[in-house]
Each structure stands twice: as structure tokens, then as C-alpha cells.
TITIPA-899429 format. One record per residue: residue number from 1; residue in one letter; y, z negated, x negated of N, C-alpha, C in turn. Coordinates in Angstrom, 1 decimal, padded with zeros to 4 digits, always signed. Each point is the difference from the previous one (the first is absolute). Last residue first. Layout:
BEGIN
{NUM,a,{Y,Z,X},{Y,Z,X},{Y,Z,X}},
...
//
This chain:
BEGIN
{152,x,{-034.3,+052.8,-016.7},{-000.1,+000.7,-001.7},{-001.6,+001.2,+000.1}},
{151,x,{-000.6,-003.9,+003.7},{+001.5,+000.1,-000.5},{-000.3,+001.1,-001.6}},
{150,x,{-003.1,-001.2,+005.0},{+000.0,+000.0,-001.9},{+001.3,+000.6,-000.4}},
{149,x,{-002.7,-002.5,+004.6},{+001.5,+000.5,-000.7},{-000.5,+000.2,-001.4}},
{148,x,{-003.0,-000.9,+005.6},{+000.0,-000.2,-002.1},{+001.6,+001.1,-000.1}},
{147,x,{-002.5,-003.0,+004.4},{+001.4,+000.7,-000.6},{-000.3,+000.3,-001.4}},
{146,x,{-003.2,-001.3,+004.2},{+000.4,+000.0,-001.4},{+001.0,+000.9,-000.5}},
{145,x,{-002.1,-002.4,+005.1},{+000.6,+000.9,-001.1},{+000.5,-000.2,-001.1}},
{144,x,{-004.1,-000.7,+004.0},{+000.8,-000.9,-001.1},{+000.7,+001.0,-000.7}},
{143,x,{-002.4,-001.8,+005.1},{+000.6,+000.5,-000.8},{+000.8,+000.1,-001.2}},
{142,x,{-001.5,-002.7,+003.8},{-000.6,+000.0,-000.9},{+000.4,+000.7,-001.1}},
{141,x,{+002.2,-000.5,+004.2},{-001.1,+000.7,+000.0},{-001.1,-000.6,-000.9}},
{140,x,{+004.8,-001.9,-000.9},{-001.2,-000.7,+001.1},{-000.7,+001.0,+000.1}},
{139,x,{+001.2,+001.1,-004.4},{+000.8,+000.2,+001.0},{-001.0,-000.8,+001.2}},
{138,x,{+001.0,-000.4,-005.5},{-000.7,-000.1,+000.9},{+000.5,+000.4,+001.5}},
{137,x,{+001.7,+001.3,-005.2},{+000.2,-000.2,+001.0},{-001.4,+000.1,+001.3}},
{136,x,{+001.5,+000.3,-005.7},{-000.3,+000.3,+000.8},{+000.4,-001.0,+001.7}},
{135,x,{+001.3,+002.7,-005.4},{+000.1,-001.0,+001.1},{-000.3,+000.1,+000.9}},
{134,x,{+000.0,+001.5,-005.3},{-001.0,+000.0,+001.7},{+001.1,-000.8,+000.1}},
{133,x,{+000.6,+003.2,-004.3},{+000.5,-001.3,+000.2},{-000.7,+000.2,+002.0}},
{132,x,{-001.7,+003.0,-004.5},{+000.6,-000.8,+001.4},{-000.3,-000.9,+000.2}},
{131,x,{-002.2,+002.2,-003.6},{+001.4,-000.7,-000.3},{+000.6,+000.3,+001.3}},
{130,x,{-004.7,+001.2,-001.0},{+000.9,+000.8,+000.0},{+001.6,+000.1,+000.0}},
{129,x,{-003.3,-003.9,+000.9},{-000.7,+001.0,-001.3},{+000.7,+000.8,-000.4}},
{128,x,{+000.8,-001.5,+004.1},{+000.6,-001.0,-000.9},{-000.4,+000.6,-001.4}},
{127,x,{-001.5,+002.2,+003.4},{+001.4,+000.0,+000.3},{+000.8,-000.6,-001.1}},
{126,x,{-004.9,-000.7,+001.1},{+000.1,+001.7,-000.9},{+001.7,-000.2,-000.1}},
{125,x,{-001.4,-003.8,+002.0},{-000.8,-000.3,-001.0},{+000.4,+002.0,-001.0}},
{124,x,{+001.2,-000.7,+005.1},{+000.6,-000.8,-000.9},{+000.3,+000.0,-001.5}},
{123,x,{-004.0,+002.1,+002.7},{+001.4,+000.4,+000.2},{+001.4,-000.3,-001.1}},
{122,x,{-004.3,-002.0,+000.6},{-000.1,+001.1,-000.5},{+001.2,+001.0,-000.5}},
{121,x,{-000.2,-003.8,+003.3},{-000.2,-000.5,-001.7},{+000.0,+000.7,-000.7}},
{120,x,{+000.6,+001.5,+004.3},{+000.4,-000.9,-000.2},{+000.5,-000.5,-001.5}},
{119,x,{-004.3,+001.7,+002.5},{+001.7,+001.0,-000.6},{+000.7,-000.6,-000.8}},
{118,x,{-003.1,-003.5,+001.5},{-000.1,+001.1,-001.0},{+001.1,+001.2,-000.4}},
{117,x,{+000.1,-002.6,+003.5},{+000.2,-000.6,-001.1},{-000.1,+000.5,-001.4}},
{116,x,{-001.2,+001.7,+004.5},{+001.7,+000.3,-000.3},{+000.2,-000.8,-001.1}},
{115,x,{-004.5,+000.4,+001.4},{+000.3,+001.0,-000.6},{+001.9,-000.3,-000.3}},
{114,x,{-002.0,-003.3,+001.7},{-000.2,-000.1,-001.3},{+000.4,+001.1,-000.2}},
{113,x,{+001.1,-000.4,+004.2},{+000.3,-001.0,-000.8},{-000.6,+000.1,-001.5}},
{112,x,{-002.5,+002.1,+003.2},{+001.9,+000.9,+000.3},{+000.7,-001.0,-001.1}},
{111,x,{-004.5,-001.5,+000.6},{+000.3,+001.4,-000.2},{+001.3,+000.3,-000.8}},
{110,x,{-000.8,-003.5,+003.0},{-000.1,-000.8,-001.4},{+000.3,+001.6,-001.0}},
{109,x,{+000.4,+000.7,+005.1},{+000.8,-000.5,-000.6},{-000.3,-000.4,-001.2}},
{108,x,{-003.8,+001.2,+001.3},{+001.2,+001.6,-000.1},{+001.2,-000.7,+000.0}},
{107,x,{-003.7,-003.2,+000.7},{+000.2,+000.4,-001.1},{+000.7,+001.4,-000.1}},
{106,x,{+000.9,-002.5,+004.2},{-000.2,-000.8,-001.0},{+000.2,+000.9,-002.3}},
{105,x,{-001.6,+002.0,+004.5},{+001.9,-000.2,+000.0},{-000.1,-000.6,-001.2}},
{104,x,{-004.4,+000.5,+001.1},{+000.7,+001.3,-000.6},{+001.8,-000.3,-000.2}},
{103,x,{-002.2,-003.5,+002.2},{-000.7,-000.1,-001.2},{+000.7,+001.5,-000.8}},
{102,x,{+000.5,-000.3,+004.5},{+001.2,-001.4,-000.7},{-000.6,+000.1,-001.6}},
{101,x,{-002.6,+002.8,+003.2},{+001.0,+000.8,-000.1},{+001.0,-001.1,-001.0}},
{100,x,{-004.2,-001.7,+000.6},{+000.0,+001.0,-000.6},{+001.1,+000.6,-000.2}},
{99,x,{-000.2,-004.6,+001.6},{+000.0,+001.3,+000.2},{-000.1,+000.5,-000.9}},
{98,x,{-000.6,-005.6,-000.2},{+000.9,+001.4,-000.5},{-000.4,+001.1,+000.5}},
{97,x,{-002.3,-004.5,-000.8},{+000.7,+000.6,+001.7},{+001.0,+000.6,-000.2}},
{96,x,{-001.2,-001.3,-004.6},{-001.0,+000.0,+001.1},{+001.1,+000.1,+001.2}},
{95,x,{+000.1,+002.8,-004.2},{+000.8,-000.9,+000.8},{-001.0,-000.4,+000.6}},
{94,x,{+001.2,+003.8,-004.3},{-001.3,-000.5,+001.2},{+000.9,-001.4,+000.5}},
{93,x,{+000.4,+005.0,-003.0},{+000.6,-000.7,+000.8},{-000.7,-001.2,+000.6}},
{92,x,{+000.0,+003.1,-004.7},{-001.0,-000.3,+001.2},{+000.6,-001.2,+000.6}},
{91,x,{+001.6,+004.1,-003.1},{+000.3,-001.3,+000.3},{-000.7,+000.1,+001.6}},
{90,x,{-000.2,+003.1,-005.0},{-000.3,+000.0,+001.4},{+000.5,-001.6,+000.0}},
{89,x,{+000.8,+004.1,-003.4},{-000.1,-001.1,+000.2},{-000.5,-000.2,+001.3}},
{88,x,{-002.1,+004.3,-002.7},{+001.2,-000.5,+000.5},{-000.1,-001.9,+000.6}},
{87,x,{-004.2,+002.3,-001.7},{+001.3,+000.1,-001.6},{+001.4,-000.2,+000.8}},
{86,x,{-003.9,+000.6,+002.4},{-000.1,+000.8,-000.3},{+001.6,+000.2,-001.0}},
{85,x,{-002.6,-004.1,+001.7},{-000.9,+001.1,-000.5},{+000.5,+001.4,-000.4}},
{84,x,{+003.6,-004.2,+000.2},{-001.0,+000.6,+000.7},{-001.3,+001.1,-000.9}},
{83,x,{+003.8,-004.8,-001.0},{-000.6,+001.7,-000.4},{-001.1,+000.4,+000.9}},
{82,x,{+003.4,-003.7,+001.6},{-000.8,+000.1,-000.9},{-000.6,+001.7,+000.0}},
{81,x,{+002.9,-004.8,+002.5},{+000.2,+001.1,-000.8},{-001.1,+000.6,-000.6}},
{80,x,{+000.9,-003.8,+004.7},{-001.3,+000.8,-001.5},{+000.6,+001.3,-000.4}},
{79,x,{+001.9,-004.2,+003.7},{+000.3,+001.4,-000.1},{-000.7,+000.4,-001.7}},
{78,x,{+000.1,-003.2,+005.2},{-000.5,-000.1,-001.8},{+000.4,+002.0,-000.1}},
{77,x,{+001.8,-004.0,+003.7},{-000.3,+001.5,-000.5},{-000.3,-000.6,-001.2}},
{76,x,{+001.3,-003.5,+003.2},{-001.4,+000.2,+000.0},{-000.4,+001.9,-000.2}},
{75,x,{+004.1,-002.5,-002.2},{-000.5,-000.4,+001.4},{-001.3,+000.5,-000.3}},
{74,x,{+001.4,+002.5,-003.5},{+001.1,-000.9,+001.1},{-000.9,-000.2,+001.3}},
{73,x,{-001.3,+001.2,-005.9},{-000.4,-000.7,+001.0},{+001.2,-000.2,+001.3}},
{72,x,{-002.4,+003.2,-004.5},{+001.0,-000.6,+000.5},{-000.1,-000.3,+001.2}},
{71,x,{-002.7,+002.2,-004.7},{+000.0,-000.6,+001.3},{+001.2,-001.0,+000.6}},
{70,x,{-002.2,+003.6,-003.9},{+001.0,-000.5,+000.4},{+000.0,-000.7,+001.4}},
{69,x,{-003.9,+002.4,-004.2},{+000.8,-000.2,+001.7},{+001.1,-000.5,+000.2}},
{68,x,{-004.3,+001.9,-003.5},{+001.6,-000.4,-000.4},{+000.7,+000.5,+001.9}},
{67,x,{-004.6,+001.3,-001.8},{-000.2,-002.1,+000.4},{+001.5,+000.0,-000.1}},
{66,x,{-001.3,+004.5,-000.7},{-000.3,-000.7,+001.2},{+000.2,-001.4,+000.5}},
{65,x,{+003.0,+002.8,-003.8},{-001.5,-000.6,+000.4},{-000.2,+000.1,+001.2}},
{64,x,{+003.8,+003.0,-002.1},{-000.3,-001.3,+000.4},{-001.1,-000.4,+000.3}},
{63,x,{+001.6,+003.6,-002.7},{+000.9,-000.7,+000.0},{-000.3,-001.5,+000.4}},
{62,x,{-002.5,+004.3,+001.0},{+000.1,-000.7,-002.0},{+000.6,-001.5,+000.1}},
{61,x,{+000.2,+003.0,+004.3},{-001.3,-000.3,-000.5},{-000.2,-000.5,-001.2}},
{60,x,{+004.3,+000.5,+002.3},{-000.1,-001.2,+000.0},{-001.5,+000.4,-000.6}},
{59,x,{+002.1,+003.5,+001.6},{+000.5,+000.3,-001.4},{-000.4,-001.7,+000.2}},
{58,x,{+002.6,+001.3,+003.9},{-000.7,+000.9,-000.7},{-000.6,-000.5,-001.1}},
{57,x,{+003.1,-001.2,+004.8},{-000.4,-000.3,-001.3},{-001.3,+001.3,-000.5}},
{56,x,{+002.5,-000.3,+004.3},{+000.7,+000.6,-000.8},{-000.1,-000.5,-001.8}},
{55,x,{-002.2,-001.1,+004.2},{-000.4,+001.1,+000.1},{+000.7,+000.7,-001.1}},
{54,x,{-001.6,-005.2,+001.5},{+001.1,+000.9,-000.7},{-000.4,+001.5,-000.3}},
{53,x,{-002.8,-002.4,+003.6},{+000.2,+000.2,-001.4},{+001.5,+000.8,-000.2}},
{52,x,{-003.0,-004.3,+003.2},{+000.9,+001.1,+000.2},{-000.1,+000.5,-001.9}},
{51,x,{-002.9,-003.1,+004.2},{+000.4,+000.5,-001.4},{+000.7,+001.5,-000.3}},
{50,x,{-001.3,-005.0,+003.5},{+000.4,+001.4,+000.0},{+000.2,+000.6,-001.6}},
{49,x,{-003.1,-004.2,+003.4},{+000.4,+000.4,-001.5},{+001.3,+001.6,-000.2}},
{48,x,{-001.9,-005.6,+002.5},{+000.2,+001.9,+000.5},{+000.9,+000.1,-001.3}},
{47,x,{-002.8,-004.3,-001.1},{+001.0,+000.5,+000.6},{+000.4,+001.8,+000.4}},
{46,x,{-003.9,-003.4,-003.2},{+000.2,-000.2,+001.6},{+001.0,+000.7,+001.1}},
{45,x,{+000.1,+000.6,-005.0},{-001.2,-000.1,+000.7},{-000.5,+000.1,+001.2}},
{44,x,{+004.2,-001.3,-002.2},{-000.2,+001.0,+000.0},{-001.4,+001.0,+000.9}},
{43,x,{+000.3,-004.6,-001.6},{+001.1,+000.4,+001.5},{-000.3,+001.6,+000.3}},
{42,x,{-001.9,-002.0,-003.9},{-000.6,+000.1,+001.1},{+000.3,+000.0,+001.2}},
{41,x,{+002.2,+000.7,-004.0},{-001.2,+001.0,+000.1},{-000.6,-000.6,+001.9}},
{40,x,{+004.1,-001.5,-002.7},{+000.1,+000.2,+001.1},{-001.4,+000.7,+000.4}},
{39,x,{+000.8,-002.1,-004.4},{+000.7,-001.2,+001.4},{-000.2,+000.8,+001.9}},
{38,x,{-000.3,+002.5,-004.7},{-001.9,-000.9,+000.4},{+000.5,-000.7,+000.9}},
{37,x,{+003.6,+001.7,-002.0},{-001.0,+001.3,+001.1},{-001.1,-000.8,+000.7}},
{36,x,{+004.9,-002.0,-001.1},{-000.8,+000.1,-000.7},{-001.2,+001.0,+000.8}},
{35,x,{+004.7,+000.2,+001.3},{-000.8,-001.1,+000.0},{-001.1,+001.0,-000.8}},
{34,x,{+005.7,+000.8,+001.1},{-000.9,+000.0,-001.0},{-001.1,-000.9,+000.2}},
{33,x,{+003.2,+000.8,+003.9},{-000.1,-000.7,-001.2},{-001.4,+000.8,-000.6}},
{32,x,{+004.6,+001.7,+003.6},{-001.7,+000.2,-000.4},{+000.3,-001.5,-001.0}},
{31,x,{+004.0,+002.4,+001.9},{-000.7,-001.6,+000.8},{-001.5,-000.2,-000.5}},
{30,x,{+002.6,+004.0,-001.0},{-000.3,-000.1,+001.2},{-000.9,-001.2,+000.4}},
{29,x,{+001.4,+000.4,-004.6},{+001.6,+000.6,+000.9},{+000.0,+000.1,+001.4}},
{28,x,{-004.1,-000.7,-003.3},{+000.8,-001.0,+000.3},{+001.1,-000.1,+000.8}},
{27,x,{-002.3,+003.9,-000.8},{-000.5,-000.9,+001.2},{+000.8,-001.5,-000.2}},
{26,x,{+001.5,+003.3,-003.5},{+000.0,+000.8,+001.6},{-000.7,-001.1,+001.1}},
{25,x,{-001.1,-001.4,-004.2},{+001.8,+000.1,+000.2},{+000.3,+000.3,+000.9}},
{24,x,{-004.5,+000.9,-001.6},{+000.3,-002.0,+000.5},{+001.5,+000.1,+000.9}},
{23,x,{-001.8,+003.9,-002.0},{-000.5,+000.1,+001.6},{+000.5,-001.3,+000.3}},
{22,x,{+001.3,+001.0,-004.4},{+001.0,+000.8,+001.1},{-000.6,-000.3,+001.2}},
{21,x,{-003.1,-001.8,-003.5},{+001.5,-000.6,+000.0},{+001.1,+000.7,+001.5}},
{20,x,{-004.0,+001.8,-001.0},{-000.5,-001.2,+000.8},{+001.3,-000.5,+000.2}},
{19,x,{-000.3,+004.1,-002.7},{+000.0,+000.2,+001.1},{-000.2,-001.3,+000.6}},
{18,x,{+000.5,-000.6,-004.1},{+001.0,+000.4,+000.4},{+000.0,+000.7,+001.8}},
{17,x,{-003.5,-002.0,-002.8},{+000.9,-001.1,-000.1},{+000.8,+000.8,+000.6}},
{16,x,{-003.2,+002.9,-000.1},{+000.0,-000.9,+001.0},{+000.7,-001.0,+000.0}},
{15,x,{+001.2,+005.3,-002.1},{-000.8,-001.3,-000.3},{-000.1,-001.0,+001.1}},
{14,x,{+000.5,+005.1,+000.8},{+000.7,-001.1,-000.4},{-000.9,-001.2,-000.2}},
{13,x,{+000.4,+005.5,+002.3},{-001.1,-001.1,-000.6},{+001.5,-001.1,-000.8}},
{12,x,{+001.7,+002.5,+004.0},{-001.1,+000.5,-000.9},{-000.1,-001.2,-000.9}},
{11,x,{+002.7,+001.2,+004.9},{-000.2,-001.3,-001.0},{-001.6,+000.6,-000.8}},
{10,x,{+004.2,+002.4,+002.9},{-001.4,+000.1,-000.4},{-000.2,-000.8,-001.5}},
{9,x,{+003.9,+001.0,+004.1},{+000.0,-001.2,-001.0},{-001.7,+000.7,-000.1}},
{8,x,{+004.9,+002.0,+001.6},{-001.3,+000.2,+000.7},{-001.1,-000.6,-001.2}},
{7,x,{+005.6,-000.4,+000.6},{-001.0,+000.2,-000.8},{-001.1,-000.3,+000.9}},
{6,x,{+004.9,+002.3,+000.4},{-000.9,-000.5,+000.7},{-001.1,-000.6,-000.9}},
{5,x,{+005.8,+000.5,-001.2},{-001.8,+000.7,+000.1},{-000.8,-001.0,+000.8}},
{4,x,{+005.8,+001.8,-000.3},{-001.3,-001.4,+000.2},{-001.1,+001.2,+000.2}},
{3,x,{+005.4,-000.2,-002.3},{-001.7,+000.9,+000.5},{-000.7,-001.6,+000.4}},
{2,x,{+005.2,+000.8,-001.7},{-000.2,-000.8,+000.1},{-001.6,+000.9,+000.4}},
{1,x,{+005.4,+000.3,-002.4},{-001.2,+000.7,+000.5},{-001.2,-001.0,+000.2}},
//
């Protein structure tokens, strides 16, 4: 007997070692590097700006400061994690001679990728707690499936 579930992912409050860690992982996996914040302030500065919000977070107003960011670097995309005014995550896309429309691609792919990391880990992370045995599978799409078995 075999089911498949859909998971529809709402990322609620969580600590910043752990939410920064999963955002590193996920962008790492898309060619990103980890750069320090004060390294890019004033690129940032100078460059077309797009900002996008995780719509499926909640629950970050306690959790995370204001001064607590993540920043990752490809080519000439900067990509800014960080708590918004209204307690969800936001990632501020910026590029110099980057589009606005290339700049939205940009950070809704980094999006799509952390959120699937997260599941992901969440996912996993409850399965195993619960004594399943995972295996998983990357599909070229992107796409990821998880096999859990619990014997007895």
C-alpha cells in the first residue's frame, strides 16, 4: 500500500541559527555564497532593488531582530534574508543591470528553494522521530521524494 501527500509549507516562528542555517543550505544548492552583510551594504545601495515576502511565514516578531540578515552572493545578484515590519520573512533582491522582472525570478526561485528545504527538513525530521525508515529521491525537475517505511 503506498499514498502520496501534498505538503503546502507555512514556515512559523523558529530560531535564527536554524532558520539562517536551512536558508544557507537551500542557496548553497543554487550556486549562492554566504557573504558577510557589511561587504555588500553599499552595492546594495547603489543597485535596482526588488523585494519579495515569504507569504507563507508567520510568527518571526519575537523570534528575530531586525539587525539579524543573511546575505548571499551569484554573480552580480545579492540576495538579503530578513524579518520584515510585519513579522514575515522577506528577501530583497538587488543586481546592478538586473530587471526588475530577472530580479523577481531570481528571488521567487531562492523562495521556492528554501521553502522546499525546509519541508523537507521538517518533514524528514517528524518521520524519523516517529521511527521511519526515509529514502529519498531527487528528481531533474527538482523535485523531491520521500519514501518513509515503518516495519511492525
Amino acid at each position: 500500500m503506498s499514498a502520496t501527500c501534498v505538503f503546502t509549507p507555512v514556515v512559523v516562528d523558529m530560531a535564527w541559527p536554524v532558520l539562517s542555517a536551512t536558508i544557507a543550505s537551500a542557496m548553497t544548492a543554487l550556486g549562492y555564497q554566504v557573504a558577510a552583510s557589511a561587504a555588500v551594504e553599499e552595492t546594495v545601495a547603489a543597485a535596482n532593488t526588488v523585494e519579495l515576502t515569504v507569504q507563507q511565514s508567520q510568527g518571526f516578531e519575537e523570534s528575530l531582530g531586525d539587525q539579524e540578515t543573511l546575505t548571499v552572493k551569484k554573480n552580480a545578484l545579492t540576495l538579503v534574508f530578513r524579518k520584515g515590519a510585519d513579522g514575515r520573512l522577506k528577501i530583497c533582491a538587488t543586481g546592478d543591470g538586473l530587471s526588475d522582472s530577472e530580479l523577481s525570478a531570481a528571488g521567487t526561485e531562492a523562495m521556492n528553494a528554501f521553502l522546499q528545504s525546509y519541508v523537507r527538513e521538517k518533514v524528514a525530521g517528524e518521520l524519523k522521530k516517529r521511527g521511519f525508515a526515509l529514502t529519498e529521491e531527487k528528481l531533474s525537475d527538482g523535485t523531491i521524494h520521500l519514501q518513509a517505511k515503518k516495519w511492525g
